[in-house]
N, CA, C and O of each residue as an XYZ file, in Angstrom:
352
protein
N     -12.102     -7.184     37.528
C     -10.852     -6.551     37.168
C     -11.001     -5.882     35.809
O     -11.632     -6.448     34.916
N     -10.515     -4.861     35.655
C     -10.622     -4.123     33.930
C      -9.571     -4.978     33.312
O      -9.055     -6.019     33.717
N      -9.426     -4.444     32.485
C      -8.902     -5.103     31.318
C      -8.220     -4.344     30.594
O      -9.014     -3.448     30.305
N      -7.300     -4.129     30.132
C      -6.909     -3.353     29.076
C      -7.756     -3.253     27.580
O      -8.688     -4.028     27.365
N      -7.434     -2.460     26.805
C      -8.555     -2.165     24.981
C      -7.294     -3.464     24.433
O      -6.161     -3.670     24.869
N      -7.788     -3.910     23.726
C      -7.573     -4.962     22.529
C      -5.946     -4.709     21.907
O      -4.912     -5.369     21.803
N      -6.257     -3.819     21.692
C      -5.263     -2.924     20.655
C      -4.527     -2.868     21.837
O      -3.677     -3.562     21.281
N      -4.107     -2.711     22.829
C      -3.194     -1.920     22.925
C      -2.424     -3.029     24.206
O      -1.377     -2.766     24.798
N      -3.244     -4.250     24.398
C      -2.332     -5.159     25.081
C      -1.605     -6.096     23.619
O      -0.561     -6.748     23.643
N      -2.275     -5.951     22.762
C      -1.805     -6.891     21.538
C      -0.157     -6.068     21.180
O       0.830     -6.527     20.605
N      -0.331     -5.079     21.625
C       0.801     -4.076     21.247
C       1.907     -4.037     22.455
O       3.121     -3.837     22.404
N       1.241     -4.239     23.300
C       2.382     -5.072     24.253
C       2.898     -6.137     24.239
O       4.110     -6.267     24.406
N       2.167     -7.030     24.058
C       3.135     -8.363     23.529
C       3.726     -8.308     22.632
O       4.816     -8.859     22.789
N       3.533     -7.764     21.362
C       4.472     -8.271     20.039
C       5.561     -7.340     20.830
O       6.551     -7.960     21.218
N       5.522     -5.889     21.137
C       6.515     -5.221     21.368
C       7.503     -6.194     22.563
O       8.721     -6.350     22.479
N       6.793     -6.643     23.417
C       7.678     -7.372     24.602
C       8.335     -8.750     23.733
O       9.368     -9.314     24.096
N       7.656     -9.096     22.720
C       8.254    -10.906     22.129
C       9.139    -10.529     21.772
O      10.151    -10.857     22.393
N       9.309     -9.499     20.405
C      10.157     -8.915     19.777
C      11.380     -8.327     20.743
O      12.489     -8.841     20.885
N      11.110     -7.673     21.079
C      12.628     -6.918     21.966
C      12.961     -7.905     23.323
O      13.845     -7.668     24.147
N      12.354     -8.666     23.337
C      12.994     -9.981     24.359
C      14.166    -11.288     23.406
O      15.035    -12.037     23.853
N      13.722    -11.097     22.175
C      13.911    -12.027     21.545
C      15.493    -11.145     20.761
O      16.549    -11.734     20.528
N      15.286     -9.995     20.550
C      16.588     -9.285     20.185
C      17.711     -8.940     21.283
O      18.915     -8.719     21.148
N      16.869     -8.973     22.439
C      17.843     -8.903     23.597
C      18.911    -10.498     24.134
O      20.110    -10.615     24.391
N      17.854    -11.415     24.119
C      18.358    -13.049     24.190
C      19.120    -12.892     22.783
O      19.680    -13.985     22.695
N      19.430    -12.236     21.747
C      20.092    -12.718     20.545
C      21.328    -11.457     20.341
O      22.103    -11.507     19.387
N      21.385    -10.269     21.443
C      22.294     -9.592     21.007
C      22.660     -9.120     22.738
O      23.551     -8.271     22.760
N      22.273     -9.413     23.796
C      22.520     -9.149     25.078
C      22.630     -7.604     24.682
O      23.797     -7.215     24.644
N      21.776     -6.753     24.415
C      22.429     -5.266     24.104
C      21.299     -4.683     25.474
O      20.078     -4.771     25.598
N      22.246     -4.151     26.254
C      21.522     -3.396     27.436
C      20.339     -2.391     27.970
O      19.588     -2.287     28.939
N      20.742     -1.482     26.313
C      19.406     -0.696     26.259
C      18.279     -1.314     25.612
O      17.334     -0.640     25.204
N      18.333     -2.502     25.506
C      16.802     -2.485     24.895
C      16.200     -3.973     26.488
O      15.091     -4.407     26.798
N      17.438     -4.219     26.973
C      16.418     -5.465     27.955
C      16.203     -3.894     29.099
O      15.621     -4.340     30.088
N      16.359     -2.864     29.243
C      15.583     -2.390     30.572
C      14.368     -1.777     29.850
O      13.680     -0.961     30.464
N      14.003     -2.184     28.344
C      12.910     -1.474     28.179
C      11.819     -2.861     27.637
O      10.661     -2.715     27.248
N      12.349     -3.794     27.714
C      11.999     -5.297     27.829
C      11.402     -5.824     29.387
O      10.542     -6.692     29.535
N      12.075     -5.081     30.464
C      11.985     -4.854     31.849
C      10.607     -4.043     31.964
O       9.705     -4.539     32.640
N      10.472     -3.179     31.516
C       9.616     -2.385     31.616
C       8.005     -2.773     31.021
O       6.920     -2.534     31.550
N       8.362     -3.567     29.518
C       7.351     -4.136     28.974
C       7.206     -5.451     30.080
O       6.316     -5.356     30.926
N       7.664     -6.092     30.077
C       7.076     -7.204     31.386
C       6.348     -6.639     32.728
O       5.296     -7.063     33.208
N       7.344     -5.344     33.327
C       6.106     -5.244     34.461
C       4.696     -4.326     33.718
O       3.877     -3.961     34.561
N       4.491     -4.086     32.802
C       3.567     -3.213     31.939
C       2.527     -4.611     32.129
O       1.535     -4.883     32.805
N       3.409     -5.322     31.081
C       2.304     -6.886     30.811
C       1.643     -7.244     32.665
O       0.522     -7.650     32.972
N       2.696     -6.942     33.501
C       2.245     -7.668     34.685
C       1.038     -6.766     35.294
O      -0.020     -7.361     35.500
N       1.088     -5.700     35.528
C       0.303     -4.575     35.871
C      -0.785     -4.814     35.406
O      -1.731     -4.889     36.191
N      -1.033     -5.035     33.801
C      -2.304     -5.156     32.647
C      -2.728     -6.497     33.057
O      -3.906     -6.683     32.752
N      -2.264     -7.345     33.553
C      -3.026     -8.800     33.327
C      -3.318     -9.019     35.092
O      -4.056     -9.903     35.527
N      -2.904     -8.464     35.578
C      -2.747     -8.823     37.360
C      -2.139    -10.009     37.879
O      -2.581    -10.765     38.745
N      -0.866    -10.086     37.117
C       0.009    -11.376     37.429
C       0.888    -10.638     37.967
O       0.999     -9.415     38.043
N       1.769    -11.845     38.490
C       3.273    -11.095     39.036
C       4.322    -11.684     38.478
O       5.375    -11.809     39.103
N       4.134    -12.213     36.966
C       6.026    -13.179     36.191
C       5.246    -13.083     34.760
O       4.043    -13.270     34.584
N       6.267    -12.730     33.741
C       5.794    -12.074     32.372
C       5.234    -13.239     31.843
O       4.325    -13.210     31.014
N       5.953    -14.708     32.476
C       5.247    -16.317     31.522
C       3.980    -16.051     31.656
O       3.197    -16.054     30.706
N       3.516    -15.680     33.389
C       2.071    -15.970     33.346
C       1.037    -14.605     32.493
O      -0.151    -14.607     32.169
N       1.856    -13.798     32.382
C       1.070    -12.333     32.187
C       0.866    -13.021     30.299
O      -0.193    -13.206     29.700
N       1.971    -13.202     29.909
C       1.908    -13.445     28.711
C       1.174    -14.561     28.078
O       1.213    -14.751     26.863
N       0.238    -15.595     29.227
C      -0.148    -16.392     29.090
C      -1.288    -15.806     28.821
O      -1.762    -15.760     27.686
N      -1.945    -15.196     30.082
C      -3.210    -14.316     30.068
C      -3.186    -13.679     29.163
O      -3.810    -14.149     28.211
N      -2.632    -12.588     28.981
C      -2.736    -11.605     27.448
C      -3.064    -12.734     26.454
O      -4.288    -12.857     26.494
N      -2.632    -13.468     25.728
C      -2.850    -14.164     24.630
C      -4.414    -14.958     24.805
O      -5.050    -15.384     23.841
N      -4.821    -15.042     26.085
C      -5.990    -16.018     26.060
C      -7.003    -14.862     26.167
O      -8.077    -15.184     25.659
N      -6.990    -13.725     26.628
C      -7.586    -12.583     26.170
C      -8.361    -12.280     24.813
O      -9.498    -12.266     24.341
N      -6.388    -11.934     24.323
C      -6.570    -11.794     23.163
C      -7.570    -12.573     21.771
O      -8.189    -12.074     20.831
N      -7.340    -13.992     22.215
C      -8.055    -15.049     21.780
C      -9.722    -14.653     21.774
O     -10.536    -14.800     20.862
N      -9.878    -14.188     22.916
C     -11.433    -14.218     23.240
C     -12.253    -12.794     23.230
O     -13.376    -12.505     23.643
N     -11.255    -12.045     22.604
C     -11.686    -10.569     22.332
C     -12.194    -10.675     20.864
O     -11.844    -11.328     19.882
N     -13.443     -9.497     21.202
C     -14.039     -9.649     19.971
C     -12.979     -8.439     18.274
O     -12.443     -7.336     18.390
N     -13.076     -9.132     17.273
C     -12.823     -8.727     16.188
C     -13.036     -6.818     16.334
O     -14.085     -6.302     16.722
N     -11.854     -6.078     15.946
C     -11.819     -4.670     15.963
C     -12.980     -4.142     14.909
O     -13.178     -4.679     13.818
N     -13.494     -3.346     15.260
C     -14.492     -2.639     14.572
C     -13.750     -1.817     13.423
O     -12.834     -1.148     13.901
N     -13.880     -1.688     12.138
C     -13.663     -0.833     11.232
C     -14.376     -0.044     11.024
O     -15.497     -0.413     10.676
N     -14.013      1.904     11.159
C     -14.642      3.195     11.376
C     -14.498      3.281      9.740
O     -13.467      3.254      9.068
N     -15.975      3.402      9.286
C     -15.946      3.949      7.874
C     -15.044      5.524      8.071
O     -14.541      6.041      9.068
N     -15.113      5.905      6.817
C     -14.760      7.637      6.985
C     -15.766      8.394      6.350
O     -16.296      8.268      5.246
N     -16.005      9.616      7.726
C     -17.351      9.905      7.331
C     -17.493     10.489      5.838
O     -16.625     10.716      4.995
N     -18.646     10.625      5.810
C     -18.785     11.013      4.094
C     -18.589     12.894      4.229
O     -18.867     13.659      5.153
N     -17.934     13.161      2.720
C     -17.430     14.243      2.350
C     -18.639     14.992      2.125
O     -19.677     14.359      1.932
N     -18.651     16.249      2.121
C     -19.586     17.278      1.491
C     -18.699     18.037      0.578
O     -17.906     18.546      1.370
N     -18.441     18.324     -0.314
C     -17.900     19.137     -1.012
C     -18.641     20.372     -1.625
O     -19.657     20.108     -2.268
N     -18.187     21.991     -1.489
C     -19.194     22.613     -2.128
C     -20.296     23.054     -1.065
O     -20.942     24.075     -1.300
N     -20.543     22.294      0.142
C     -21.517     22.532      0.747
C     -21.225     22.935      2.401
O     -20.217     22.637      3.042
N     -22.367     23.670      2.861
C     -21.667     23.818      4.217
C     -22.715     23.046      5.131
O     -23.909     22.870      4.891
N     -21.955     22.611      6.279
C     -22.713     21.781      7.482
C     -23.594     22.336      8.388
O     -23.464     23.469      8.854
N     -24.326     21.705      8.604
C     -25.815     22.411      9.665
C     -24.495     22.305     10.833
O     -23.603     21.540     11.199
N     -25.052     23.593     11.099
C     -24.831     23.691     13.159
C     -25.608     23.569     13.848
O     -26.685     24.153     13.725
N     -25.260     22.564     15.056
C     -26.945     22.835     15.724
C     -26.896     24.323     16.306
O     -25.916     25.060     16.417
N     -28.278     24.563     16.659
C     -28.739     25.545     17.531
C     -28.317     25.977     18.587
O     -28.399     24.971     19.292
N     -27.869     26.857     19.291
C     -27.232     26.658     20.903
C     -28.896     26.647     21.830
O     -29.842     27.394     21.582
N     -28.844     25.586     22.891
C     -29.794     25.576     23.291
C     -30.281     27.057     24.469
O     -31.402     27.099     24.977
């Protein structure tokens, strides 16, 4: 089964904890059909069918995914101009 990137199931859960947790604390309508939406998202991404279990999986994932890589930034040239390659 694939998997979703790191980043971007981690970004489904906080987004689904969070707006589940404002919806159970303010019953406000527009935000549980987009709470609705983040659960079948989570369900789709994990291949469950109930957000407990999806949200179970995501987190044990998450757990076992390796540490995000940090992209230096490439180095500047200032003053100077860049080789092009050749067209072959």
């Amino acid at each position: 089964m694939l998997r979703p990137h790191p980043a971007v199931l981690r970004r489904l859960v906080d987004e689904y904890e969070a707006l589940s947790a404002a919806v159970a604390a303010s019953e406000t309508a527009d935000l549980s059909s987009r709470v609705r939406d983040l659960a079948y998202t989570l369900c789709v991404s994990t291949g469950t069918r109930d957000v407990e279990r999806a949200l179970k999986v995501a987190h044990q994932w998450l757990a076992t995914a390796p540490a995000p890589v940090r992209e230096s930034a490439p180095p500047t040239i200032t003053g100077q101009r860049m080789a092009t390659p050749e067209p072959a």
